[in-house]
C-alpha angles and dihedrals in degrees: 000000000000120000119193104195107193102213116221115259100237125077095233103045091060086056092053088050098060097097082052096048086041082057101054105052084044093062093039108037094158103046116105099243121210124195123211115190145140112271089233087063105040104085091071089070092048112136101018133125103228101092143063106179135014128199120191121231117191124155092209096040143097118309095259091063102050118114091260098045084052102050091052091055089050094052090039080064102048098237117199099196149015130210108191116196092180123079099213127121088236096061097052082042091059107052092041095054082052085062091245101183087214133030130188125210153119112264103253140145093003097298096120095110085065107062125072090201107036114184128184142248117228107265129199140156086355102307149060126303120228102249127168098259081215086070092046097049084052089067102056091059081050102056083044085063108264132130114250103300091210128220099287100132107199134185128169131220124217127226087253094057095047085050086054087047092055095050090052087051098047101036093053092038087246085147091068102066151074119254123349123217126189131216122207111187107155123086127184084212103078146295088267087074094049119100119208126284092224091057099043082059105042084056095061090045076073113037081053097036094048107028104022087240119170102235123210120182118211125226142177116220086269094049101058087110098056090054099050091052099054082047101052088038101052090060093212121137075208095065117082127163134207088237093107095039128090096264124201128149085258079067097046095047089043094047092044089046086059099034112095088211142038126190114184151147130254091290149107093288098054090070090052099072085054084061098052094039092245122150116257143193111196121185114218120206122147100359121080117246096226099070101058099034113148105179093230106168081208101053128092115207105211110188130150116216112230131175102249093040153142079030089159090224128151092218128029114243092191135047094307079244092151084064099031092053084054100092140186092245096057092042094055100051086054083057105047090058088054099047129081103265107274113247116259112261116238122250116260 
């Protein structure tokens, strides 16, 4: 049997989908598993065992990534089924026109004559409910026939990550402390997620200045400049950033894997530290917890309430209140309970 599984299009909800996709190999051990995925989002599943095959699909790419081209891939390889972890009408177009004999999928955006197993969202009052996406993605393996694949989020690091890792540590002098926290400030989502550079460096003022911690700060290739700029304001040898480094989304996964602490925003990474089973403290502003809950035992959820949120929006339209009212000093405090006691200071 050949199983198409379309990947979700966000960094962090691969990474959310990873009990279901576990699921799923181990049900079918002996199917023959495509990934389709945008090419942004396919190094988070790099190094692990669920997938035989991957096609890029990518609206604004190269020809042979386009929907059609990869239709016709799909059907040049006689694929049985398709699981389809997007809700766009696209993703439900593509594997139909391959001729898929069953497709998974919810019903969303008209696109319910084309599944063959068409499942639900939760409804109430007219929209949506907020419900956590790794539920929902549970469900998909379900209906696929799995048992409940669980919450036990799960990624994977290669032997060329954890070398990049090692140059980080070793350049910057990492090795020698501690403890090590990361800070991840940036989010392809919008502004209205960002919290202030200002307070992002004030907090590691603290966490140097109080527990001795090595501080990296964490960075995409547009984000190089954020993280220059903590660095340079929190006025900390302590303090480095991967600005200078070769980033890539292997780096960030290897460097969060051997951090003991991550601090983020609402974005991909943070879902990285669940699946290495690393503490994390995540701050909430315009997004609504409930959707992206991930049921960590180690993660601390900081969000304000604040009369005109969660608005859901990419950019803030008021005063940005819901990340302002966020502060250090807060922040702080959710580390501390997260972190190894620091050790007692000596008398002068």
């Amino acid at each position: 049997m050949k199983i198409a599984v379309f990947l979700p299009n966000w960094i962090g909800d691969a990474v959310m989908a990873t009990p279901a996709l576990r699921a799923l190999r181990q049900q079918y051990p002996d199917a023959h598993f495509t990934a389709v995925v945008k090419p942004y989002v396919a190094a988070v599943l790099d190094g692990s065992p669920w997938f035989d095959d991957t096609i890029y699909l990518d609206s604004r790419g190269p020809l042979q990534q386009r929907w059609w081209a990869v239709a016709w891939r799909l059907w040049q390889q006689s694929t049985d089924w398709a699981v389809l972890f997007p809700n766009s009408f696209r993703s439900a177009f593509v594997p139909w026109l391959a001729g898929c004999r069953r497709i998974i999928g919810f019903n969303r955006y008209a696109r319910r004559w084309m599944l063959t197993d068409s499942l639900q969202p939760l409804w109430g009052d007219g929209d949506l409910q907020p419900t956590p996406i790794i539920d929902d993605y549970n469900r998909l393996a379900e209906r696929a026939g799995c048992p409940w694949p669980g919450h036990r989020m799960e990624l994977f690091t290669t032997p060329q990550d954890e070398a990049a890792a090692d140059e980080v540590w070793q350049q910057t002098g990492l090795e020698n402390h501690r403890e090590v926290v990361c800070l991840n400030p940036g989010a392809a989502f919008g502004s209205s997620k960002h919290w202030h550079a200002e307070s992002f460096a004030s907090l590691a003022q603290e966490l140097v200045d109080r527990r001795g911690s090595g501080i990296l700060i964490l960075c995409g290739p547009a984000e190089r400049q954020l993280a220059r700029t903590i660095a340079e304001l929190s006025r900390r040898p302590g303090v480095h950033s991967l600005a200078d480094h070769p980033v890539s989304l292997g780096l960030t996964k290897a460097c969060i894997r051997r951090s003991d602490l991550l601090i983020t925003t609402d974005s991909g990474p943070r879902h990285f530290a669940t699946a290495f089973d690393r503490p994390v403290v995540t701050l909430f502003g315009p997004t609504h917890i409930g959707w992206t809950e991930t049921y960590h035992p180690l993660g601390i959820h900081l969000q304000k309430k604040v009369d005109c949120g969660p608005c859901q929006q990419r950019v803030c339209s008021t005063d940005h209140r819901c990340m302002k009212l966020l502060t250090p000093g807060e922040v702080f405090a959710a580390a501390q309970r997260l972190l190894a006691p620091s050790p007692k200071r000596k008398a002068s």
